[in-house]
N, C-alpha and C positions, 0 to 999 in steps of 0.2 A: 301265215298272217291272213286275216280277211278282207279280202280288196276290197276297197270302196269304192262304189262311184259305178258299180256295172250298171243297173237301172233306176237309180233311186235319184232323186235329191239330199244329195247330201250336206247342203247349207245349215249352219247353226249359229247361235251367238256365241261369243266367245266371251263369255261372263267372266269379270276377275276375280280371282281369287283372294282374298290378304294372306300375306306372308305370314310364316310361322316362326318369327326373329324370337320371341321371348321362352318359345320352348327347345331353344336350340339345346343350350346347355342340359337341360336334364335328358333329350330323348337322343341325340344324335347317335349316342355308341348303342341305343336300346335298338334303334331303325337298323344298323350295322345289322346287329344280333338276329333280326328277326328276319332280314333278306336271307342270313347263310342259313337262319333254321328252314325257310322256304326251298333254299336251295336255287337260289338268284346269283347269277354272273352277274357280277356289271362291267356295263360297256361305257365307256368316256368320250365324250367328243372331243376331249383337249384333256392330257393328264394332268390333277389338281397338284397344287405342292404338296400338299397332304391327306389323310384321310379326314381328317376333321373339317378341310377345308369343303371337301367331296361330298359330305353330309349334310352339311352348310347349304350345296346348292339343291340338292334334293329336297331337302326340309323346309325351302320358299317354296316348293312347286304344287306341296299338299298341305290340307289342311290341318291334320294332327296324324297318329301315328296308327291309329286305327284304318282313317283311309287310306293312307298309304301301301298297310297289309294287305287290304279288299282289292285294292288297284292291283298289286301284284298276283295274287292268286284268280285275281277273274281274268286278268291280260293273260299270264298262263294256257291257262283254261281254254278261253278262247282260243288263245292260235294254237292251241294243241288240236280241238275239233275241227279248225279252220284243215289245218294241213295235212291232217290223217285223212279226211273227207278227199283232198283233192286230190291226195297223191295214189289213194287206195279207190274207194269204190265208185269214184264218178272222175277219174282220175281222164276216162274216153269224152266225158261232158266238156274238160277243161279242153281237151285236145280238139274239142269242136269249134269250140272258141274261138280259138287260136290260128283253125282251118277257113272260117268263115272269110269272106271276102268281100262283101258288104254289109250294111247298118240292117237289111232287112234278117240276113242270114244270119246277121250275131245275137240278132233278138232274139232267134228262132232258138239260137241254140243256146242262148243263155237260159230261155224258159226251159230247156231239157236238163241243165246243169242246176234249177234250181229245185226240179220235181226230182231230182237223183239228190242232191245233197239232203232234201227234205225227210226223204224215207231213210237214208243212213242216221240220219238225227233220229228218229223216231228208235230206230233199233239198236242205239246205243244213244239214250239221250245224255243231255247236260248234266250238271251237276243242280239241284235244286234251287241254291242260288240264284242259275242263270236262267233258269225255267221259271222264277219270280218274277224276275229280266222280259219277259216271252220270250227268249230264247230255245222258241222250241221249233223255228224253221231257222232257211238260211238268212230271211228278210230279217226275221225276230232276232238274230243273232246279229246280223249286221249294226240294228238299231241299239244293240246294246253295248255293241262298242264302241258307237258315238256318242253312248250315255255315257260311258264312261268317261271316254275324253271331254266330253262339253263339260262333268262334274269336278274332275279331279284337273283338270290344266286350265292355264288364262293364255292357250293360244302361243306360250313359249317352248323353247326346243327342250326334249326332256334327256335324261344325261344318265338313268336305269333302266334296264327292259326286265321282263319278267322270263326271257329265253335266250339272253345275249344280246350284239348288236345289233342282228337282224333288226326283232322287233324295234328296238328305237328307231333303228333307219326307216322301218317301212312308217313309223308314226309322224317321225317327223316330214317325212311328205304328203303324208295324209295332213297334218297341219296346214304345211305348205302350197297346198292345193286349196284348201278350205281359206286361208289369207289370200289365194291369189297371186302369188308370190311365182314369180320363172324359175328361180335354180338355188343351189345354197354351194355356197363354197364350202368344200371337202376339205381341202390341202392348201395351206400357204406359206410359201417358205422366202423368207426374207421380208423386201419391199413388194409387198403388194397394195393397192390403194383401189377402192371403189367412188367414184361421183354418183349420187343417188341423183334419177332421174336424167342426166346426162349434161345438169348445172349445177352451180356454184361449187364448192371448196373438195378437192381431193382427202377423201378420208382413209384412215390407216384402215385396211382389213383385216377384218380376224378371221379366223375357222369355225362355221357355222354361222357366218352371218348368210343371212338371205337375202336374193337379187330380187329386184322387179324389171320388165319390162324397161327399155331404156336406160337400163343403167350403164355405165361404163367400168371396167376392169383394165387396172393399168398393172407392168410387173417393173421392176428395178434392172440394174445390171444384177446378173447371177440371180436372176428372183423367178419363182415358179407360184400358178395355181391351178388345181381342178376344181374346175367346176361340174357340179350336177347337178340337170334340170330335173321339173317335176314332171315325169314323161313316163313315170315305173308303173305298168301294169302287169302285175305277176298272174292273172288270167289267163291273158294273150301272150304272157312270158315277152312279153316288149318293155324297152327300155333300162334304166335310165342311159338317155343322152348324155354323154360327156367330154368335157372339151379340158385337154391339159393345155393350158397360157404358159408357152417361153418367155425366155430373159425379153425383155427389154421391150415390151408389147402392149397395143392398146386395141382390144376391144369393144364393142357396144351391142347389148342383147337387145336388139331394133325392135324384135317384137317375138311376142309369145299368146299361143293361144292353145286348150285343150279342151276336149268334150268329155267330162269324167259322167256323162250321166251313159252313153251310148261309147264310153272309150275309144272315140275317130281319134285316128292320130293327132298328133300336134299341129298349130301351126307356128312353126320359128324362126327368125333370121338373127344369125348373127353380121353385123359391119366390123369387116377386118379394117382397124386404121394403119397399122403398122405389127411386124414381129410373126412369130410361127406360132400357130395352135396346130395341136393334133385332135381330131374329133374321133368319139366311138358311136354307132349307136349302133344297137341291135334288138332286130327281131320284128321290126317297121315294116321291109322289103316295101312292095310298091304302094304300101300307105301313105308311105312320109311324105312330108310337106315343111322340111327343117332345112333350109340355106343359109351357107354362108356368102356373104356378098363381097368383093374387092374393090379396087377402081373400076374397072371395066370389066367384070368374070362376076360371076354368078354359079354356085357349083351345090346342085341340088344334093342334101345325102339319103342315103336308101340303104340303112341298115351295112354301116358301113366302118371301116378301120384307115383315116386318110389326114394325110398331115399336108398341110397348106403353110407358105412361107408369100409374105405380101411385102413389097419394099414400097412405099407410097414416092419416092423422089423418082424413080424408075417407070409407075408403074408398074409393077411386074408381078406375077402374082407364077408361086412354083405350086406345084400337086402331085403330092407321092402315097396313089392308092395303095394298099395293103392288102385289106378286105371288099369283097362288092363292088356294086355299081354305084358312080356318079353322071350323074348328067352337068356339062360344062357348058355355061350360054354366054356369047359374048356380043358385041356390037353388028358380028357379021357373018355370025354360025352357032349353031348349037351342037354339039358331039358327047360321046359316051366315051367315059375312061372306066376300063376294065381293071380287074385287080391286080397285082404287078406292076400295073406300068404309072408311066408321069409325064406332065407337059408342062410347059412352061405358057402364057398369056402375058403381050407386053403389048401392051397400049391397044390393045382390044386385037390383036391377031397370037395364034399360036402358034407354038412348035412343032415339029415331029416328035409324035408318041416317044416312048423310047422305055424297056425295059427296067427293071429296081433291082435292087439286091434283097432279099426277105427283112421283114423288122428287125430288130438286136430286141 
């Protein structure tokens, strides 16, 4: 994929598109026909009841069936140059990246990943198409994949890639980052409910709805969700954050913030009210700035594997690291829990550390 967001402004309008209802009937088995003559997987974010139905939601998202062929074979295209470039010949520029340790050093070395990706374009350029594009550096390529998407989508989640799910997932957070938007739910099984904003009327949740800031996520008895935030930099090979929601659990994603021009880590908190989350994140290390918060505990994560249990009538908040370091700050100390182990915080004093058994 082509990461967005390393030096650029990447702000756009999200211009709507009108729906394509009246040419459902003649083109839908034709769009079928011309994905498998492409040679397009598709990836669903929720399986449709049918195929007809499946075409149905693609067939709103483009204009006629023309562009839809162009979207597929230039998204192709794209992430093919995109990933041969970084995996093969400037594959030491991305690892520089990755190594960098501050905002001056990332510049540094993003300006070396993009004079190395520019001469491998050069010596095996685009296809003419995308050289019409200006896609004849990595900027020029960049900007043609946000022509793309600013032409062919109105800013909704798309439900085909041109290389499997990857590409969707990485698009639909490039959406989701360009909305503004903290995290989109992945998985939801059973009663799940979101409060948009953190008032009025609990709403059912679906799969792929997207969070903002302040929202609230609540689960049922026997109810499960994952969520994941917009935090995926495949550059820096950081992210995404992701929090699985237990039975019987409420949530609040208090606040989110990320710098996609200069890729600083995020800033996050979530507020545990009630119930267990297990959090992942990786690849952060001592960038992060992503807590979770309890009654009285505050537990920073840092590229981390760590399941948290909060009882609010008790105050008590339990911590069973797995992976990494957390930093734990309460009313009358701050301390480091190592990976392995676990402590207990009740009413702002802890336990003795104490050993875990490995994850199942």
């Amino acid at each position: 994929m082509i990461n967005k967001g390393h030096a650029m402004d990447m702000s756009w309008d999200q211009s709507g598109i009108q729906p394509m209802r009246k040419y459902i009937p003649a083109l839908r088995y034709v769009l079928v026909a011309t994905c498998l003559l492409l040679g397009v997987p598709v990836a669903y974010a929720a399986p449709p009841a049918n195929a007809t139905e499946y075409v149905t939601q693609v067939l709103r998202n483009v204009e006629d069936l023309e562009r839809a062929s162009r979207w597929v074979s230039l998204m192709a295209e794209m992430e093919s140059i995109d990933q041969s470039i970084q995996a093969g010949a400037c594959k030491h520029s991305v690892d520089a990246i990755s190594a960098a340790r501050n905002p001056a050093d990332k510049r540094i070395a993003f300006e070396g990943f993009e004079r190395c990706f520019d001469a491998a374009l050069q010596r095996k350029p685009a296809s003419e198409a995308l050289r019409e594009m200006g896609a004849t550096s990595y900027r020029g390529l960049d900007a043609a994949y946000r022509k793309v998407l600013k032409e062919e989508f109105n800013g909704k989640r798309i439900d085909f890639a041109a290389k499997g799910a990857d590409l969707a997932r990485e698009i639909n957070h490039y959406l989701g980052h360009q909305g503004g938007y903290a995290a989109i739910l992945v998985s939801v099984l059973k009663d799940v409910q979101v409060k948009k904003g953190g008032s009025g009327e609990w709403l059912r949740a679906r799969q792929g709805d997207l969070l903002n800031a302040t929202d609230l996520v609540r689960t049922g008895d026997s109810s499960r969700a994952r969520i994941e935030f917009m935090d995926r930099f495949q550059s820096i090979n950081s992210g995404p954050s992701v929090i699985t929601v237990g039975p019987d659990a409420t949530i609040n994603l208090a606040e989110f913030k990320i710098d996609l021009r200069n890729q600083q880590r995020h800033k996050g908190l979530v507020d545990m009210l009630k119930g267990a989350i297990r959090v992942f994140s990786k690849g952060w290390g001592g960038r992060a700035d992503f807590s979770v918060r309890t009654g009285t505990s505050l537990c920073g994560i840092r590229g981390t594997d760590i399941e948290i249990h909060y009882d609010p009538d008790e105050d008590r908040t339990y911590y069973k690291l797995y992976e990494g370091v957390v930093e734990i700050s309460t009313p009358h100390e701050s301390f480091t829990l190592r990976a392995g182990s676990s402590v207990s915080v009740t009413r702002g004093m802890r336990s003795e550390i104490m050993p875990i058994a490995p994850p199942t």
